[in-house]
N, C-alpha and C positions, 0 to 999 in steps of 0.2 A: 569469625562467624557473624558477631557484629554488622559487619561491615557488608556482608551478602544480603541480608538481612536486610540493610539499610535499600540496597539496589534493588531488590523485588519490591518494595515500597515504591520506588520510584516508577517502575514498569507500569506498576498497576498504576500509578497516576493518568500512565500515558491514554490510558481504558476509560478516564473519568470522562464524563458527559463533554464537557467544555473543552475537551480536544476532539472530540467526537466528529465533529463536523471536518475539520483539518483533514483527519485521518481519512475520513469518507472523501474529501476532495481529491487528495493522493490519490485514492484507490480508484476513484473515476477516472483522472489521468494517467494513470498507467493499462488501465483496460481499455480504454480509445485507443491510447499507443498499441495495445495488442490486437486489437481489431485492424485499424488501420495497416500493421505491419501482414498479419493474416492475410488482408484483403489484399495489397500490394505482394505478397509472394505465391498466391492463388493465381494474379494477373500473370504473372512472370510466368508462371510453370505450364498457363495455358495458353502461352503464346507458341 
């Protein structure tokens, strides 16, 4: 139990301020990727 214990500690680091920004760049890059793919299979389907 310990040992889970220890790994939720860790998660919630991943939350702290100073990954914050990291996280937020990700999440930028992956919703470009999802627009862009959107926008490319809108193109296709209205062709």
């Amino acid at each position: 139990m310990k040992l889970s214990g220890d790994l939720r500690k860790k998660e919630s680091y991943n939350l702290e301020p100073e990954n914050y920004y990291e996280t937020r760049k990700t999440t930028d890059i992956l919703l470009s990727l999802e627009v862009i793919f959107f926008t490319f299979a809108t193109a296709i389907s209205g062709l």
